[in-house]
N, C-alpha and C positions, 0 to 999 in steps of 0.2 A: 492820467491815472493818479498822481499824486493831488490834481484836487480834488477828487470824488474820496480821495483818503481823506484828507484832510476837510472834507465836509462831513466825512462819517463820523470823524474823532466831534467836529464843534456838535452833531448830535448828540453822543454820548457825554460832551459835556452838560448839556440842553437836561439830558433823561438823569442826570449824577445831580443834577441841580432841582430838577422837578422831585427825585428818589429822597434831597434831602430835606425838602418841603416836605413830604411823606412825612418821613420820622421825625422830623418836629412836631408836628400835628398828630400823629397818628402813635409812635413811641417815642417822647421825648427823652426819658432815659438814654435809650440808644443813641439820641441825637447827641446830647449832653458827652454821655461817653466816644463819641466818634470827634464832636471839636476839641473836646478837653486831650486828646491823644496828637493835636497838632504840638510839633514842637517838643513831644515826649520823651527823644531820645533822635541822636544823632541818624540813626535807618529813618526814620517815622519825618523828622525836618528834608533829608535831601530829596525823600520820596515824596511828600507833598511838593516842596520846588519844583521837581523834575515833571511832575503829574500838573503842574500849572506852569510849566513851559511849553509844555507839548499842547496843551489847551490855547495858550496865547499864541503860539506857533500856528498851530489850526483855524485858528480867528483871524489873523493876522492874512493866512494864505487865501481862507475861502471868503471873504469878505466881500469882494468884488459881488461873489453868486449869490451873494442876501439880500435882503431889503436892507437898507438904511447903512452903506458899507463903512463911508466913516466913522460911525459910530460903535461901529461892529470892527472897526480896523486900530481904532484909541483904545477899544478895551482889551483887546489880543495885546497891544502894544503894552498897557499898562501891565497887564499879565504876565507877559516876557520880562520887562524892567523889575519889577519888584519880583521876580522869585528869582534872576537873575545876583539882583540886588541881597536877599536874602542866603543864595547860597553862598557870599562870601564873607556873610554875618556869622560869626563863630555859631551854632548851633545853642550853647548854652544862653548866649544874649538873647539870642531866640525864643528858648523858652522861656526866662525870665519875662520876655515881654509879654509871652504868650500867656504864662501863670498870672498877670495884671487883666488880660486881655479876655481871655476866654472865661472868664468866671460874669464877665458884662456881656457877652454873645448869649450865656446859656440865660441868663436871666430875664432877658428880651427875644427869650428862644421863639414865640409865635412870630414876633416880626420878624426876626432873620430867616425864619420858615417863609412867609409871607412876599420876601424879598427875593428870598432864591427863587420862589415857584415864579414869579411873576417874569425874574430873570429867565430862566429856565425858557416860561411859556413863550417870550419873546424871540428869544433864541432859536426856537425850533420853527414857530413860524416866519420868521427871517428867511430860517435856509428853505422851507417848506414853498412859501412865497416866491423869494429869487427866482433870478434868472439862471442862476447856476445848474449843475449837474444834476443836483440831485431837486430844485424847486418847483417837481410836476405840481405844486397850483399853480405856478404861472405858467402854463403850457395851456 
């Protein structure tokens, strides 16, 4: 049970990342205003953390049931480590880095569109593919 959970959440990570491909392409505003809101305020930093723990958590578990699982199990890994690593970074150093940071994401906003999707697209054929729970192509 908990890997079929845990393959549903690396989806929804899959369709958050394809969703934010969307909005760069398709409403960059929207995209602009949704990274520029990382690191906004103390709610807005533990909630992104938390929300790429639980994604690195998820990668990390269903890894085995995708295509390509190491690779798929370093980046769950890196995902845990750095929002791990970030929740004990005061929040305000956070956004200071973020206010450096996000005004060069929004700028080169098609390619991080471009990057997410392709991420995204990977990701879902991975778990699509696999041998896991949820990989009926490979059935």
């Amino acid at each position: 049970m908990l890997n079929v959970a845990a393959g549903a959440v690396v989806l929804l990570f899959a369709a958050f990342l394809v969703g934010l491909a969307g909005a760069a392409f398709l409403a960059p505003g929207l995209a602009a205003n949704f990274l520029g809101g990382f690191a906004s305020s103390l709610k807005a930093h533990v909630t992104e953390q938390v929300l790429r723990l639980i994604a690195g958590g998820a990668l990390v578990l269903y890894a085995p049931g995708m295509l390509f699982p190491r690779a798929f199990q370093v980046l769950g890994w890196l995902l845990v480590v750095t929002a791990a690593g970030l929740l004990l970074v005061p929040w305000r150093l956070h956004n200071r880095f973020a206010s450096w940071v996000v005004p060069l994401a929004i700028r080169h906003l098609r390619l991080q569109g471009a990057g997410a999707l392709l991420l995204g697209l990977a990701v879902a054929w991975a778990v699509a593919a696999g041998p896991g729970a949820l990989g009926w192509l490979a059935r």
